[in-house]
C-alpha distance (Angstrom), angle and dihedral (degrees) to the residues before:
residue distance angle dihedral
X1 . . .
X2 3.73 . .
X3 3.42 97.5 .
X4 3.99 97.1 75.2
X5 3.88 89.0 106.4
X6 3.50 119.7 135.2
X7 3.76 115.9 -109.8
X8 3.60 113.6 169.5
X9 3.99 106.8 177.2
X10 3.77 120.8 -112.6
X11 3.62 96.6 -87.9
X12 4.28 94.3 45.1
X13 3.70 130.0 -112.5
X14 4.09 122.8 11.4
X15 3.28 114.7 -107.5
X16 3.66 83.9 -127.9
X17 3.85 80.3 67.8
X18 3.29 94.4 36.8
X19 3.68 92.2 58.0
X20 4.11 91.5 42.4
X21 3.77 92.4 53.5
X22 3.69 93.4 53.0
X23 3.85 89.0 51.7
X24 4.05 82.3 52.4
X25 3.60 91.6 49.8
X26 3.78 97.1 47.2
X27 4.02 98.5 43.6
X28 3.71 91.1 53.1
X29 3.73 99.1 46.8
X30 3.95 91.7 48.9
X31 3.96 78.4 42.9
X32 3.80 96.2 51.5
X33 4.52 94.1 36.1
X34 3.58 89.5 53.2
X35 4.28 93.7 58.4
X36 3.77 88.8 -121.1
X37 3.92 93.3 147.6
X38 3.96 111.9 70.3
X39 3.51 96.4 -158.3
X40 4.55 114.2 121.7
X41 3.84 96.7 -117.4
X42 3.59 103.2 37.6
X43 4.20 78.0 49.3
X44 3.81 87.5 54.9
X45 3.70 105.0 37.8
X46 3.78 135.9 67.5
X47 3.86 112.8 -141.2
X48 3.67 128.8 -158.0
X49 3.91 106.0 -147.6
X50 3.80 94.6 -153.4
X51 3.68 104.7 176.2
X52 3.76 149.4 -12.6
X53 3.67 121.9 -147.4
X54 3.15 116.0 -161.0
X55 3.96 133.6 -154.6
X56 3.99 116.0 -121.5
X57 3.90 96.2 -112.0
X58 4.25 82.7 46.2
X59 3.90 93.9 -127.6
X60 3.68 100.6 117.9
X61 3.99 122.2 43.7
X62 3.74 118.5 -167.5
X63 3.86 114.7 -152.2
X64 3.50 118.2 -148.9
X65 4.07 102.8 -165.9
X66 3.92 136.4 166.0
X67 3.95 132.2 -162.5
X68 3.19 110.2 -132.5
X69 3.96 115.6 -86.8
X70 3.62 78.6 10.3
X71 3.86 94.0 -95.5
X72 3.91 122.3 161.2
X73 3.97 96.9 3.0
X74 3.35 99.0 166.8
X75 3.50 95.1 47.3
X76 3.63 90.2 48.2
X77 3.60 88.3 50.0
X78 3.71 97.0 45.6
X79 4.00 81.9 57.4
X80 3.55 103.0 53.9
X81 3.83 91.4 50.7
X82 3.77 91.3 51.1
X83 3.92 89.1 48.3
X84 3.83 91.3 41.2
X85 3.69 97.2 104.7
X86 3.97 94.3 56.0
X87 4.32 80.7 44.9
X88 3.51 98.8 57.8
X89 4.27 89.1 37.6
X90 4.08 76.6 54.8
X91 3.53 107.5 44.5
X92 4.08 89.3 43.0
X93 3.71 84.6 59.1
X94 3.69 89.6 49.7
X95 3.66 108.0 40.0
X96 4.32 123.1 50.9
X97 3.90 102.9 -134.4
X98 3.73 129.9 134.0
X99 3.52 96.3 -111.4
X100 4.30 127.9 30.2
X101 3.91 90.9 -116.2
X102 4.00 119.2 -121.8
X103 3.41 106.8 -108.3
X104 4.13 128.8 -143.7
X105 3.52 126.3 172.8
X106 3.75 136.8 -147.9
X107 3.64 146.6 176.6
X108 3.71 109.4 -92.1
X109 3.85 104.5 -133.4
X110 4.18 99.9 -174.3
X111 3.21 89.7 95.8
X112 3.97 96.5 46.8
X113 3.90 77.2 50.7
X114 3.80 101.6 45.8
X115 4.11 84.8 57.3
X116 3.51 99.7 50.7
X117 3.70 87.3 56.8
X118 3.72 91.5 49.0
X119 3.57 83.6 55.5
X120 3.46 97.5 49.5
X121 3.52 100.4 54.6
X122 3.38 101.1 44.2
X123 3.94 84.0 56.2
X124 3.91 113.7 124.5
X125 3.81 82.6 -122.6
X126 3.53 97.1 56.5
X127 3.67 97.1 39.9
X128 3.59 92.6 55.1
X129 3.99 92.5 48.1
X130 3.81 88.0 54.5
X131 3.69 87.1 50.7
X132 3.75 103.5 55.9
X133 3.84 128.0 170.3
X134 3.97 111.6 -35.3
X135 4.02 88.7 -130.3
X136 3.98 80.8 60.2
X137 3.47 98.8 54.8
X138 3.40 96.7 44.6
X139 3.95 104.2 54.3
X140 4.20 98.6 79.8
X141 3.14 83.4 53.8
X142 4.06 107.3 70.1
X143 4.06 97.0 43.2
């Protein structure tokens, strides 16, 4: 089993993958909106399924997910892993691949990411930088 190493070619993903993951994505979403999982805090929280990665040989799908408001993520983790039996059942149902993908789930952090950017930029700092001296801003202006 040593070749489980992860060898994404030059330019990422396949599209094969690519393609695979989205299937993923949109079987468990449809899965999740239609209250298929009877578990309390799935019930009670809406979850954004924003994307599967899948491995080249398509046996292992990572889920990158995110309650909404991104309240009670570990719980809502911890919940989709105990539930991730019936999942995978699901999504095999769903999705035409060789194999019913294992599934793993994380936390997905872009939008953590995308704030502290937000934040960043409208800094006093940063606005000030992007500012710059008035006699600077002004000289493209006049040739």
């Amino acid at each position: 089993m040593a070749h489980h190493q992860h060898r994404d070619r030059p330019g990422g993903p396949s599209q094969r993958a690519l393609r695979a993951g989205e299937l993923v994505r949109h079987a468990l979403a449809e899965i999740l909106a239609r209250g298929a999982v009877h578990d309390p805090v799935i019930e009670t929280h809406l979850i954004t399924v924003a994307e599967v990665r899948m491995s080249p040989d398509l046996r292992l799908a990572t889920i990158y997910v995110m309650p909404l408001g991104g309240h009670d993520e570990k719980a809502v983790l911890a919940a989709l892993d105990r539930n991730k039996r019936f999942l995978r059942g699901e999504i095999a149902h769903r999705v035409n691949l060789k194999f019913a993908p294992d599934i793993r789930f994380r936390i997905d952090e872009r939008f953590d990411e995308a704030q502290r950017i937000e934040d960043l930029l409208r800094s006093p700092a940063v606005a000030r930088d992007l500012e710059g001296p008035a006699d600077e801003r002004q000289t493209g202006s006049d040739e």
